[in-house]
N, C-alpha and C positions, 0 to 999 in steps of 0.2 A: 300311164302318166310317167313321164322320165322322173326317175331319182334327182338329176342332175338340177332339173329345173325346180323341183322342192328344197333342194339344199341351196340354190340359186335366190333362195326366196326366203329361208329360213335366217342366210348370212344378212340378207338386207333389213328381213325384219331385226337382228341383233343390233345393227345399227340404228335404226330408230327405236328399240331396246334401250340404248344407252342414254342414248338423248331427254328418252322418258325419262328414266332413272335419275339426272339433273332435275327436272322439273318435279317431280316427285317430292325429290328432299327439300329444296325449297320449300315449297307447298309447307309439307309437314312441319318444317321450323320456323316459316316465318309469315307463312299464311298469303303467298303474293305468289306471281305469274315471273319466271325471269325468262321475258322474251330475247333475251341477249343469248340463251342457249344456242340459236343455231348458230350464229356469228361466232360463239367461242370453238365452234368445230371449225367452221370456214379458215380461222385465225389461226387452229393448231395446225393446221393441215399448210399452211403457208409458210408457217413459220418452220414445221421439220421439214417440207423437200427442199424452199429456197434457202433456209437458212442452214440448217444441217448436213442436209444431203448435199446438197448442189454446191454450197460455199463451202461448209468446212469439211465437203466427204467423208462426213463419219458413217461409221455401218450402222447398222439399220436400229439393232438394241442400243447404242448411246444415241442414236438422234432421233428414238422414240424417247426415252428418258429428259432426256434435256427439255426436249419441245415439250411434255408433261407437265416437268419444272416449271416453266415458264406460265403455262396456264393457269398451275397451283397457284402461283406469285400474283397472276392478272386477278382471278378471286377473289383473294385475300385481300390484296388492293382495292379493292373496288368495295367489298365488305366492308373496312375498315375509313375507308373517307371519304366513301358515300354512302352506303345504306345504315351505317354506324348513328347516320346524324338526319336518317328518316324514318328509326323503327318507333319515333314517337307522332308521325306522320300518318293519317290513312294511308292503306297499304295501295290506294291508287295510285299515288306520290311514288311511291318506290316503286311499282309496276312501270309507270313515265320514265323513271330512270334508267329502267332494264334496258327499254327499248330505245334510248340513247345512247345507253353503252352499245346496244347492237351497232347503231350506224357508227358510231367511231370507230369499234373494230373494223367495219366493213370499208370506212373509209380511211382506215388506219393504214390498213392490208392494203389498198389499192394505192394509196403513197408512197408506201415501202416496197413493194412490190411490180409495182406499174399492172397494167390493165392486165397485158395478154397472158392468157391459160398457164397452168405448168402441168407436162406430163411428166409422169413418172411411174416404173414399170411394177414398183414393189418389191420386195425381197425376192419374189419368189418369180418372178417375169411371168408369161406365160405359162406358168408349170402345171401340166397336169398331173394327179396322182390315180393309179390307177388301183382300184377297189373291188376285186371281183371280174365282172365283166362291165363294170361302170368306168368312166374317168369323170374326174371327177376336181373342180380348179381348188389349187392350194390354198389362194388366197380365201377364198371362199370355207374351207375350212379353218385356216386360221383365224378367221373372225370369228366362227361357233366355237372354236376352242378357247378362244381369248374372252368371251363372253363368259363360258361357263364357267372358267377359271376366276374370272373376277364377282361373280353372283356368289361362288361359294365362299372366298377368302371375305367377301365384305358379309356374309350372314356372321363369318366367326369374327369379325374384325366389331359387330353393332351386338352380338351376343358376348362375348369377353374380354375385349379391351374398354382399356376404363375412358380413353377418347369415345370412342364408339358409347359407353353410355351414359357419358354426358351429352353427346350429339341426341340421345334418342330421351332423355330428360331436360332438353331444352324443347325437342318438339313437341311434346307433349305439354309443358307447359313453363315459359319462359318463366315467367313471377316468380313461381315457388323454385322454380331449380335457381333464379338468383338467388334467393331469400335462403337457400340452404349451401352457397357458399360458390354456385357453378359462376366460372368467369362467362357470362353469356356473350361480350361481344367478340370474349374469342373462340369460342365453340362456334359462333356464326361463320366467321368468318373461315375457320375448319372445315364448314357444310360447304361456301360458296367455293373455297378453295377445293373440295372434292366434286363438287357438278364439273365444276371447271372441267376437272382432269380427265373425268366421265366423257365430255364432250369433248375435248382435246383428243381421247383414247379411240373413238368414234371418227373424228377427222383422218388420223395416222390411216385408221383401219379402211373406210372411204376411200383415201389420196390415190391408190393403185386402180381403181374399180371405175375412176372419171377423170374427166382434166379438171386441176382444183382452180377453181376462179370465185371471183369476190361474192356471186352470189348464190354457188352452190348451200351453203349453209341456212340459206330461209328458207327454202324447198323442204328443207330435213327438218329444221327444228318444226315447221307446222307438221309435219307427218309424223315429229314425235312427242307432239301435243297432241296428236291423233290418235296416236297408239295410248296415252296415259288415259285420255279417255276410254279407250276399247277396255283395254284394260282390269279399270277403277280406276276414278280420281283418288290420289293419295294412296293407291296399292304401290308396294316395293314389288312384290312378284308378277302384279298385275300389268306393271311397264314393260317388262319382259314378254310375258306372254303375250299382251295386247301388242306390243312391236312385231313378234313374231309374226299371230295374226294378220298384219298388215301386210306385211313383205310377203309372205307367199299369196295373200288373197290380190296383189298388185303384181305378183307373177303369172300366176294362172291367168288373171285377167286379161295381159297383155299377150302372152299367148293364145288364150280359145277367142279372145273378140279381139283387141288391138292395141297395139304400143300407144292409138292416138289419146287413149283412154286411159291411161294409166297413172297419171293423177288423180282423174276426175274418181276413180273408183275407192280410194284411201277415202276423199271429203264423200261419198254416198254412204260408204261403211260405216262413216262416224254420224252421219245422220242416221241410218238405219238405228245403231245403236242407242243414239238420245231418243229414238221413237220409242224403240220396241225398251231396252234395257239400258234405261240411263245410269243405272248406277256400276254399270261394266262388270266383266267378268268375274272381280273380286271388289266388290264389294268394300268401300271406305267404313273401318271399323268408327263405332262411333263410341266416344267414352260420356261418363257423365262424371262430370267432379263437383262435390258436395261444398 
């Protein structure tokens, strides 16, 4: 089995990794679906090559930041003057809203932007790196590398900064962490401000790997509500792995049987899963409060 095509599959599941990882944290703080996750990768992914790249020709580390910036801001925003004023709402109310914000950005993009594709070659162009007697694509590693480097700094970022654990005392339980002093609608809007960034960070990483167009982003974000299921619902490690999962079991597939099949095999996988092992790979810890 080529290395090449595992690592080919490992960098795709990171990206639907990341995707999880938005829908995850949501979940955990606020108990709702934010179907707008794919569109906010669609939307970062537009907004660094036509706006940074192409317009202001900044290199590659300021118009991954910037475009970041910006997703954090759309987040935050949208936390703060929309879901601010639904978290007293059944949480289907704000699920409706996500999926509105989806199409705005989607039709947001296509305004700003105009219809047709943008390519863009990546930092790294075509660069192979050669490993042994492998070669083996750069970009491709620097998505597992940019993945692992962000799993590890957010375990220490939700284990010892005191943001980080207000974020994970509002998940756990909004009421009392107001009641003992936490600003909950701006720790939310902190949470929606980092999925954002999450899916923004996933767009950047994407942009070289396809031509970005307005509806790359629904494809993904359903594949990484696919992986959060494989996963565990509400696992943080479980989106990881479960995204992994994905990408290479959607590589192999498309290799030993067909490219024509390789969607259809991410929704068989999540069916297999809710048959056999619904509650996914890791398991949603369940609390009890007295």
């Amino acid at each position: 089995m080529p290395f090449q095509l595992v690592l080919s599959g490992v960098a795709m599941g990171c990206i639907y990794g990341l995707v999880a990882l938005g829908y995850v944290f949501i979940w955990n703080s606020m108990r709702i679906i934010n179907f707008a996750q794919g569109e906010f990768l669609m939307f970062a992914a537009y907004v660094f090559v036509a706006t940074f790249v192409l317009r202001f020709h900044m290199a590659f580390p300021w118009a991954l930041v910037s475009a970041l910036a910006v997703m954090g801001v759309l987040g935050a925003a949208f936390s703060r003057t929309v879901y601010s004023r639904l978290r007293q709402q059944t949480p289907l109310v704000a699920i409706i809203a996500t999926v509105g914000l989806g199409l705005v950005l989607k039709e947001g993009a296509r305004l700003l932007y105009g219809p047709e594709p943008l390519f863009y070659r990546g930092p790294f162009g075509g660069h192979m790196v050669a490993v042994g007697g492998l070669r083996l694509s750069a970009q491709a590693l620097l998505i597992v590398a940019v993945t692992a480097a962000l799993v590890g700094l957010q375990a220490a970022f939700f284990r010892w900064s005191y943001a980080g654990k207000t974020m994970r005392a509002v998940a756990l339980d909004q009421e009392t962490a107001q009641l003992m002093g936490v600003p909950v609608d701006r720790v939310l809007a902190l949470t929606f401000a980092y999925t954002s960034v999450l899916a923004g960070l996933a767009g950047v990483l994407l942009a070289p790997l396809f031509f970005v167009t307005t509806e790359m982003g629904t494809l993904v974000g359903l594949k990484g509500f696919v992986a959060m299921i494989i996963g565990g619902f509400g696992s943080v490690p479980g989106a990881v792995v479960g995204g992994i999962v994905l990408g290479v079991a959607e590589t192999l597939g498309t290799y030993f049987i067909s490219s024509t099949y390789k969607d259809a095999i991410a929704f068989l996988l999540m069916i297999a899963f809710l048959a056999l092992r619904p509650e996914g790979i890791f398991p949603e810890t369940k609390t009890t409060r007295a």
